[in-house]
N, CA, C and O of each residue as an XYZ file, in Angstrom:
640
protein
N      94.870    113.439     99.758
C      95.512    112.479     98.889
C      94.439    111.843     98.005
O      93.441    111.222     98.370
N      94.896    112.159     96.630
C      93.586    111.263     95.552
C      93.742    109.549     95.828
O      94.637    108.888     96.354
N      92.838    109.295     95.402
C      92.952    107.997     95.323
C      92.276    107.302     94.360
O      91.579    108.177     93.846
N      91.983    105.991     93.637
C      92.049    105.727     92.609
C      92.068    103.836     92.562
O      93.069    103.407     93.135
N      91.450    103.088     92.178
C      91.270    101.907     92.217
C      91.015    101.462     90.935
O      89.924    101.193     90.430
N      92.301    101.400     90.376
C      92.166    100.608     89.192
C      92.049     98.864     88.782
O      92.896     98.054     89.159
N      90.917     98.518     88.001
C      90.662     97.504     88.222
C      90.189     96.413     87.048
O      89.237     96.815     86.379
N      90.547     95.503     86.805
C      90.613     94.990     85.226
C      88.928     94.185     85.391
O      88.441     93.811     86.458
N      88.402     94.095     84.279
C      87.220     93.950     83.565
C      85.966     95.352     84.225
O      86.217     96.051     85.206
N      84.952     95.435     83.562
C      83.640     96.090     84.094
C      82.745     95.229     84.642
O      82.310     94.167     84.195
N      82.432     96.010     86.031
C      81.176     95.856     86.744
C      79.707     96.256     85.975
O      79.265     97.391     85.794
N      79.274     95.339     85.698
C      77.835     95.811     85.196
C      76.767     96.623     85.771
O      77.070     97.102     86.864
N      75.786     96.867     85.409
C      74.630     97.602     85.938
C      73.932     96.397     87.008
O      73.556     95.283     86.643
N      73.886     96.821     88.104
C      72.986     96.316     89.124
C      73.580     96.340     90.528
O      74.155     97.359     90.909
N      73.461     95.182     91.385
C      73.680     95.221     92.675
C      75.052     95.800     93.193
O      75.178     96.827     93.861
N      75.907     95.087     92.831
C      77.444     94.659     92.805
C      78.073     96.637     92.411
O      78.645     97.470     93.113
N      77.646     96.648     91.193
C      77.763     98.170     90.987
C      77.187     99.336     91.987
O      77.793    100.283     92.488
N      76.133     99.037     92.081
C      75.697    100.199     93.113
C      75.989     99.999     94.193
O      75.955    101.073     94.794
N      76.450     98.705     95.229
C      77.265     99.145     96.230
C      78.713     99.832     96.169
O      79.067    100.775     96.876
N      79.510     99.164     95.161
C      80.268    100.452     94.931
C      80.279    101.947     94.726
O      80.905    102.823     95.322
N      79.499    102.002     93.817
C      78.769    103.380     93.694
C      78.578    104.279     95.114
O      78.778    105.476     95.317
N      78.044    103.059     96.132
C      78.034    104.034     97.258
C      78.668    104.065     98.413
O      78.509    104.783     99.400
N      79.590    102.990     98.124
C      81.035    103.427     98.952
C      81.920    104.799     98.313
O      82.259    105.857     98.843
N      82.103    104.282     97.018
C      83.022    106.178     96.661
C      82.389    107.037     97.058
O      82.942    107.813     97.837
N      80.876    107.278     96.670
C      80.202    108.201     97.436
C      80.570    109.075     98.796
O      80.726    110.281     98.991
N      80.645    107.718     99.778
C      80.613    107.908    101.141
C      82.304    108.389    101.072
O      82.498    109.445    101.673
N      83.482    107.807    100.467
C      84.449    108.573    100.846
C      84.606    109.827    100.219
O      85.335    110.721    100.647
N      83.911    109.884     99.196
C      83.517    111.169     98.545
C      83.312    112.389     99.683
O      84.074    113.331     99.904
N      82.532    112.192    100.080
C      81.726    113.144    101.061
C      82.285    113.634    102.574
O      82.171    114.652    103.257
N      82.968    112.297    102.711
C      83.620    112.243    104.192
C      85.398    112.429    104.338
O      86.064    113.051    105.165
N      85.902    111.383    102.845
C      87.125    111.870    103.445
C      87.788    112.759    103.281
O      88.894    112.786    103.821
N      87.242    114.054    102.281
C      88.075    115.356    102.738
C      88.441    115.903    104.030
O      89.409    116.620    104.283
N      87.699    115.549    104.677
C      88.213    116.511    106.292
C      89.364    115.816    106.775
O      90.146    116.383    107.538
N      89.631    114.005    106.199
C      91.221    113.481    106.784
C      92.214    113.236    105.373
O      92.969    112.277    105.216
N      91.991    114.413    104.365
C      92.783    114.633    103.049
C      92.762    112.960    102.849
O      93.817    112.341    102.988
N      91.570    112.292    102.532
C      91.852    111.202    101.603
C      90.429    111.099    100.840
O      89.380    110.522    101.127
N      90.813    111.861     99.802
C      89.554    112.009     99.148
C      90.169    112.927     97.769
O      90.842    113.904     98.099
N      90.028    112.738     96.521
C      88.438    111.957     96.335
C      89.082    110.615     95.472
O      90.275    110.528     95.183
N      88.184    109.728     95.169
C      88.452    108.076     95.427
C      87.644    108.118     93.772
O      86.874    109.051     93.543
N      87.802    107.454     93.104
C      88.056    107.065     91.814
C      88.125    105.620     91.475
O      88.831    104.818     92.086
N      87.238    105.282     90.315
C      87.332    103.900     89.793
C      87.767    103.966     88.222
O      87.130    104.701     87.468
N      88.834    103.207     87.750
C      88.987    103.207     86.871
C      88.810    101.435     86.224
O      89.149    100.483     86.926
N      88.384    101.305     85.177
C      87.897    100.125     84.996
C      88.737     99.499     83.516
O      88.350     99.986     82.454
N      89.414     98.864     83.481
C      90.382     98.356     82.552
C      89.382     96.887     81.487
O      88.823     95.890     81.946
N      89.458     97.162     80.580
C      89.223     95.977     79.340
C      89.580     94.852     80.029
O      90.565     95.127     80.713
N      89.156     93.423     80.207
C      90.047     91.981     80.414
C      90.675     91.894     78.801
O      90.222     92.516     77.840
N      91.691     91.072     78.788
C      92.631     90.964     77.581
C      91.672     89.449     77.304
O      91.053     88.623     77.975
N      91.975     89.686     76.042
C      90.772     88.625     74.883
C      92.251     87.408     74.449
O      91.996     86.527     73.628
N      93.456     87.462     74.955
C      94.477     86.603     74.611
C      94.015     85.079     74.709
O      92.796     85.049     74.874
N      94.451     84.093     74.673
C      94.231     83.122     74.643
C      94.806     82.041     75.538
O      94.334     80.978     75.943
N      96.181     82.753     75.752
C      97.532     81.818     77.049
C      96.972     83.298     78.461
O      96.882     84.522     78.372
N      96.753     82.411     79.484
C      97.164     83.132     80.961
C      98.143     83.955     81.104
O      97.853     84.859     81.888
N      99.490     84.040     80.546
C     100.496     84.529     80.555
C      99.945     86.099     79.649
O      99.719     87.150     80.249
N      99.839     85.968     78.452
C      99.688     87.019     78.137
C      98.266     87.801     78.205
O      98.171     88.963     77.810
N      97.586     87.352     78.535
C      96.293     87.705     79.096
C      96.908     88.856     80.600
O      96.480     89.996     80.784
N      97.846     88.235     81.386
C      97.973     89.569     82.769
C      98.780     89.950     81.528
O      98.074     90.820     81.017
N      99.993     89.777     80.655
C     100.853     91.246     80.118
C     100.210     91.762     79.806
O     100.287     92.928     80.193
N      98.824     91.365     78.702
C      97.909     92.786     78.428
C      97.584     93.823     79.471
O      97.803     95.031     79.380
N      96.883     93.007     80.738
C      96.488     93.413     81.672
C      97.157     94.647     82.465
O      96.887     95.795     82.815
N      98.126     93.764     82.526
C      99.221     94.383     83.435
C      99.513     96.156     82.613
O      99.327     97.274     83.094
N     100.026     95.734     81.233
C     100.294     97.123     80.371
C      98.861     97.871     80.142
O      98.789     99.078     79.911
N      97.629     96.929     80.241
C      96.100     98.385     80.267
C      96.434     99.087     81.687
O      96.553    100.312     81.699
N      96.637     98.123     83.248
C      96.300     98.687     84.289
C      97.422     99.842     84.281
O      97.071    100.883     84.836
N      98.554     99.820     83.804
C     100.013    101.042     83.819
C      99.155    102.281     83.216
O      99.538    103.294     83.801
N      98.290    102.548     82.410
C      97.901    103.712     81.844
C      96.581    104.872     82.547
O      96.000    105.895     82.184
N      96.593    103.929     83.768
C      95.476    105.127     84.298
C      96.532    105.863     85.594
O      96.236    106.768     86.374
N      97.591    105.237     85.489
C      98.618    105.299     86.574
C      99.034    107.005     86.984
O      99.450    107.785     86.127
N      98.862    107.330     88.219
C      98.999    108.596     88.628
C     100.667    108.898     88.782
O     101.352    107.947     89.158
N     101.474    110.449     88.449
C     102.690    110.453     88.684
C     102.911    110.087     90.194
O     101.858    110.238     90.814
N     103.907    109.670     90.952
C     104.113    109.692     92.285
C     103.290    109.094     93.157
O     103.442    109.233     94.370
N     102.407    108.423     92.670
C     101.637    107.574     93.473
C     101.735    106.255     94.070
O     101.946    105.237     93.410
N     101.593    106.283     95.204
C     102.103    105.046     95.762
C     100.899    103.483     95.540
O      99.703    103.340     95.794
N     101.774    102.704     95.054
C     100.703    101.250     94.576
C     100.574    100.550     95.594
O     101.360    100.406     96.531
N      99.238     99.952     95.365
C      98.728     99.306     96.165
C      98.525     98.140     95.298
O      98.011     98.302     94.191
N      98.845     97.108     95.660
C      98.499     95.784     94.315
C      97.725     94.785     95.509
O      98.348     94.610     96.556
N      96.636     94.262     95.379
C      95.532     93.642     95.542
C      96.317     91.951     95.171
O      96.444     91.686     93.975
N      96.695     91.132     95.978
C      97.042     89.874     95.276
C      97.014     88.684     96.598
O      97.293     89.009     97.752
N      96.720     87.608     96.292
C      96.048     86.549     97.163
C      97.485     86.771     98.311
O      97.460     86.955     99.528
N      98.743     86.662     97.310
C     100.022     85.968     98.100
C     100.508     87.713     99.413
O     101.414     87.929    100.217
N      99.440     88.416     98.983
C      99.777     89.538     99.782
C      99.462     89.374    101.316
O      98.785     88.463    101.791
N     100.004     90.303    101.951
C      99.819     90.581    103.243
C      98.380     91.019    103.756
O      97.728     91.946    103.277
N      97.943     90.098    104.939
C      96.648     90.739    105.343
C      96.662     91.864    106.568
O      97.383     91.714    107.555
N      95.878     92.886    106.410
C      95.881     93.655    107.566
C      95.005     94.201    108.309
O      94.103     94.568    107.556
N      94.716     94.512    109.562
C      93.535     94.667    110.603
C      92.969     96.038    109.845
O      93.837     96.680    109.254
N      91.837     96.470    109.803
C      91.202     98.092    109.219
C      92.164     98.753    110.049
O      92.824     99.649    109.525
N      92.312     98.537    110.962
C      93.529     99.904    112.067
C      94.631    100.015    111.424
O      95.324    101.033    111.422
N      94.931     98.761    110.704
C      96.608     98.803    110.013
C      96.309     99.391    109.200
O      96.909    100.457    109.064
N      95.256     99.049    108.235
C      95.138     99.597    106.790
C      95.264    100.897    106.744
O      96.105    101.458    106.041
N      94.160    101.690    107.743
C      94.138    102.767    108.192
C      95.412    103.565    108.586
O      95.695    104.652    108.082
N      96.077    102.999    109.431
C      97.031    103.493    109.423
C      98.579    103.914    108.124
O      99.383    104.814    107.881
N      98.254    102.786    107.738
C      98.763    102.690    106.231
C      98.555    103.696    105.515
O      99.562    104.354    105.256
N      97.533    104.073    105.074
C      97.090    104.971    104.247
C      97.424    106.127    104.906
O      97.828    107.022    104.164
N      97.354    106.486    106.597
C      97.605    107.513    106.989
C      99.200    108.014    106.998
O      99.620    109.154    106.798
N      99.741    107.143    107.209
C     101.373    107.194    106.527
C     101.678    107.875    105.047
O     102.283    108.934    104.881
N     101.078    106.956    103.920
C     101.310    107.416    102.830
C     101.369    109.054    102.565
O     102.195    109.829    102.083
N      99.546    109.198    103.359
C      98.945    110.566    102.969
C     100.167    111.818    104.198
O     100.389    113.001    103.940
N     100.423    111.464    104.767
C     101.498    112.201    106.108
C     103.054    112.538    105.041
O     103.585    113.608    104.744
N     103.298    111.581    104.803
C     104.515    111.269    103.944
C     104.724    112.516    102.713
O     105.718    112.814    102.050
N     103.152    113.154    102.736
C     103.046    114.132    101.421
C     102.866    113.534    100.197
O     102.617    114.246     99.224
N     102.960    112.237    100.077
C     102.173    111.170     98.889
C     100.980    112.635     98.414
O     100.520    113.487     99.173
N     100.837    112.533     97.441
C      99.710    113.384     96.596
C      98.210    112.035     96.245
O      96.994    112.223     96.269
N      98.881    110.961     95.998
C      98.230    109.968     95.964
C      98.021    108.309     95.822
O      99.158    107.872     96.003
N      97.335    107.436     95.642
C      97.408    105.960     96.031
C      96.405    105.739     95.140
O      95.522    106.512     94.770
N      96.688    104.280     94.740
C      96.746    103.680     93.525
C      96.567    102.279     94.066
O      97.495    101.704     94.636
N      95.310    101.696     93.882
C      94.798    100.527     94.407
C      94.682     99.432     92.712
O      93.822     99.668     91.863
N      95.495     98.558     92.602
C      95.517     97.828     91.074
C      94.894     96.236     91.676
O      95.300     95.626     92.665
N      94.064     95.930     90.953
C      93.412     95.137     91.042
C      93.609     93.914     89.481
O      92.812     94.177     88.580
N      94.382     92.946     89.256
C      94.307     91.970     88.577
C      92.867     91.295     87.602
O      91.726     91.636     87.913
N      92.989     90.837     87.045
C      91.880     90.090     85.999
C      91.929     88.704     86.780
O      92.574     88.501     87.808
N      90.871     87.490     85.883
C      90.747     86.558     86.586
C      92.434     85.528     86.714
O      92.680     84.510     87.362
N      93.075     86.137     86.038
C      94.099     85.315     86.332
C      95.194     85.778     87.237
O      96.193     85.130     87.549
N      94.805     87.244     87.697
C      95.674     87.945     88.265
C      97.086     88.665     87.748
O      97.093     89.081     86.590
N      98.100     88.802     88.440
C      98.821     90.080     87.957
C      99.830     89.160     88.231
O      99.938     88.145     88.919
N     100.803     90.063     87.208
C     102.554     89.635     86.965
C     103.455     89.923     88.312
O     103.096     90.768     89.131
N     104.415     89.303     88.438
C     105.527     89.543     89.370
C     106.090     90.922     89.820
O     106.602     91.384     90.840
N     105.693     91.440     88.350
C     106.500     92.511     88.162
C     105.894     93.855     88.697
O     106.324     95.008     88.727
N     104.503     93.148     89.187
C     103.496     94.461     89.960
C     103.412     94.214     91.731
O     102.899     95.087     92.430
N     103.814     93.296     92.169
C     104.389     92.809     93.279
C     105.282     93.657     93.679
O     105.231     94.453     94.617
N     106.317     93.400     92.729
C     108.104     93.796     92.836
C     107.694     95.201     92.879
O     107.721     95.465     94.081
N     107.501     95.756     92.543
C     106.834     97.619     91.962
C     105.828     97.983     93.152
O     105.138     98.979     92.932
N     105.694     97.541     93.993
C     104.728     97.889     94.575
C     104.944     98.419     95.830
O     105.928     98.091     96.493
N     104.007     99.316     96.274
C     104.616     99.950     97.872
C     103.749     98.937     98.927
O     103.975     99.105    100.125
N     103.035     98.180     98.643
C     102.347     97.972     99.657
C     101.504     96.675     98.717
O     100.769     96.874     97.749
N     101.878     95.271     99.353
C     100.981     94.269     98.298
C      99.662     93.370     99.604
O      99.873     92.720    100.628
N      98.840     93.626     99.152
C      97.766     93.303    100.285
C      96.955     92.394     99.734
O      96.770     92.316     98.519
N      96.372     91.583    100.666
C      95.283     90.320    100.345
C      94.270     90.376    101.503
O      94.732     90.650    102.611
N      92.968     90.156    101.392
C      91.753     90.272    102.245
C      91.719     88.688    102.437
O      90.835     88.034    101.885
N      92.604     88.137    103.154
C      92.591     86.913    104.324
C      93.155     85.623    102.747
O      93.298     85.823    101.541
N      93.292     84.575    103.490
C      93.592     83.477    102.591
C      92.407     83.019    100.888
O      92.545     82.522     99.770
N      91.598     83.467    101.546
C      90.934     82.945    100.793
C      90.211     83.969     99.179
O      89.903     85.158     99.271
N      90.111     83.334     98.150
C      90.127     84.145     97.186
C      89.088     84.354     96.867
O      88.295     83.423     97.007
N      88.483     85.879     96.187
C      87.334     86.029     96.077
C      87.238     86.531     94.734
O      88.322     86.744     94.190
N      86.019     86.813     93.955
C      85.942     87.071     92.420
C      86.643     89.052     92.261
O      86.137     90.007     92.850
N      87.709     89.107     91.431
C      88.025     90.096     91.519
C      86.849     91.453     91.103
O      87.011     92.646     91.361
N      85.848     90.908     90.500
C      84.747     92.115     90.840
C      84.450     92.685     91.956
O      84.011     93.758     92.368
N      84.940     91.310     92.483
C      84.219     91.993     94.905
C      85.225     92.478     95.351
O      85.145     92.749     96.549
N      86.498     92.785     94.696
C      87.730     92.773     95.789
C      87.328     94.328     95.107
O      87.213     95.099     96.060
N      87.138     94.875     94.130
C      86.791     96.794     94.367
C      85.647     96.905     95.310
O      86.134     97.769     96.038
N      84.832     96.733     95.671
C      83.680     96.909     96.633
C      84.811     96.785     97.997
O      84.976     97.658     98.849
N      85.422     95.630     97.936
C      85.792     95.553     99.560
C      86.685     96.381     99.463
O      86.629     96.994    100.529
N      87.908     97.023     98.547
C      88.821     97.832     98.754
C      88.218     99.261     98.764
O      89.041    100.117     99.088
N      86.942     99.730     98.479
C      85.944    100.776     98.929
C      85.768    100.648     99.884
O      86.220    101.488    100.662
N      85.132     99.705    100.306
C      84.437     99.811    101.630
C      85.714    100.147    102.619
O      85.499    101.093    103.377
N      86.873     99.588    102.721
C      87.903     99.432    103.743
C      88.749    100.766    103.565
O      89.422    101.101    104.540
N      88.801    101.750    102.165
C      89.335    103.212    102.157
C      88.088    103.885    103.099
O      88.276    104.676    104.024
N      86.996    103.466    102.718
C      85.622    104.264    103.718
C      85.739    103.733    105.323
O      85.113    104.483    106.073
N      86.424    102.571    106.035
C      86.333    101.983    106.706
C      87.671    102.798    107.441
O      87.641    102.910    108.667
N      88.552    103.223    106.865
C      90.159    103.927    107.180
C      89.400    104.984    107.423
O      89.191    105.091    108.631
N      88.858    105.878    106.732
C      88.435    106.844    106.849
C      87.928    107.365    108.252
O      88.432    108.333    108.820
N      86.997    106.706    108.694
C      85.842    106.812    109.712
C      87.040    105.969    110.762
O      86.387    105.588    111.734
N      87.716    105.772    110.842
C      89.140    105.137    111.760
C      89.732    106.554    112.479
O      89.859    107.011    113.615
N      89.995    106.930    111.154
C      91.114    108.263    111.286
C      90.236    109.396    111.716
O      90.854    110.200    112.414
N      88.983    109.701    111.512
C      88.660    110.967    112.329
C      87.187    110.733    112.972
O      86.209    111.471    112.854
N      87.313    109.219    113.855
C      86.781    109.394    115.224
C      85.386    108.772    114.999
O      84.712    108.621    116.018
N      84.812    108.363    113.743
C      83.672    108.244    113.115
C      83.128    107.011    114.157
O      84.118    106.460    114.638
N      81.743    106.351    114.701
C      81.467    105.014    114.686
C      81.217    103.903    114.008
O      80.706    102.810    114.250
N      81.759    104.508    112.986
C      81.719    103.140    111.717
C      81.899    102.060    112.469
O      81.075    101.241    112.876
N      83.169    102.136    112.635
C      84.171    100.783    112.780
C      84.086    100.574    114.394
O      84.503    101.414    115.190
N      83.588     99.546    114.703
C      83.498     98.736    115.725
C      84.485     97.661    115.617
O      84.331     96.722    114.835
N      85.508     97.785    116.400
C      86.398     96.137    116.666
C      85.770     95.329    117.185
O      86.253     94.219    117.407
C-alpha cells in the first residue's frame, strides 16, 4: 500500500528536514516486506490570504490535488482521536488487508483544516491533547508509519 503525507507549507534545509528525510528512508527500505511502502511527502504552498477562513479553503483545495484515486484519508487534526502505535498499527494494517492500494496522511497549515476534511475522512487522528507546530506533526506521522511498520513484522523498534 503507497502511502503519502501531504502537508501544507515547506520544511526547510536542516535538522527538522533531515529527520524526516530519514524516517521515509527507513520505511522506504523496510516496509515492503509488510506491503506498506513506499511513503512519500508531498509539500503544499501555505495560502498568502489574509482572513483564516480562506487561508484553509486555499489550503484545503492545494492539499485535494496531490490526492491519490481510492485512497483512504488520514486527516491529522487536534479535535481527532488519539491512538496507542499498536492501534495505529493496526489501523493501517486494516486499511492495507482491506486491498486499499493506498493512504493519504493530510496535514493542515497553521490554522488548520476545514470541516469538510474531517467529514471526508476515513480516519481523523491527533498525537495527544496538546498541539504541536504542524512542521513536527510530518516527522511524527513518519516516524509512527516507521513505528507501525516494525509493529507488524516483529521488528524491536517498538518497546511498550
Amino acid at each position: 500500500m503507497r502511502l503519502r503525507i501531504a502537508a501544507v507549507g515547506r520544511l526547510k534545509v536542516g535538522p527538522e528536514r533531515e529527520l524526516l528525510e530519514r524516517y521515509i528512508e527507513r520505511v522506504n527500505a523496510v516496509g515492503r516486506g509488510v506491503n506498506l511502502a513506499p511513503l512519500e511527502i508531498v509539500e503544499i504552498s501555505e495560502s498568502n490570504a489574509r482572513r483564516a477562513p480562506d487561508r484553509i479553503a486555499d489550503e484545503w483545495i492545494g492539499l485535494g490535488k496531490p490526492t491519490i484515486a481510492g485512497a483512504r484519508k488520514i486527516v491529522l487534526d487536534v479535535h481527532g482521536k488519539s491512538l496507542s502505535s499498536e492501534d495505529f498499527a493496526k489501523k493501517l494494517a486494516a486499511f492495507r488487508d482491506s486491498g486499499c492500494a493506498a493512504a493519504m496522511f493530510l496535514i493542515g497549515g497553521a490554522d488548520g483544516l476545514p470541516e469538510a476534511a474531517r467529514k471526508g475522512a476515513d480516519l481523523v487522528m491527533a498525537f495527544g491533547a496538546a498541539t504541536f507546530p504542524h512542521q513536527l506533526i510530518r516527522i511524527l506521522v513518519a516516524e509512527q508509519i516507521y513505528r507501525a511498520i516494525t509493529i507488524l513484522s516483529g521488528h524491536p523498534y517498538h518497546r511498550a
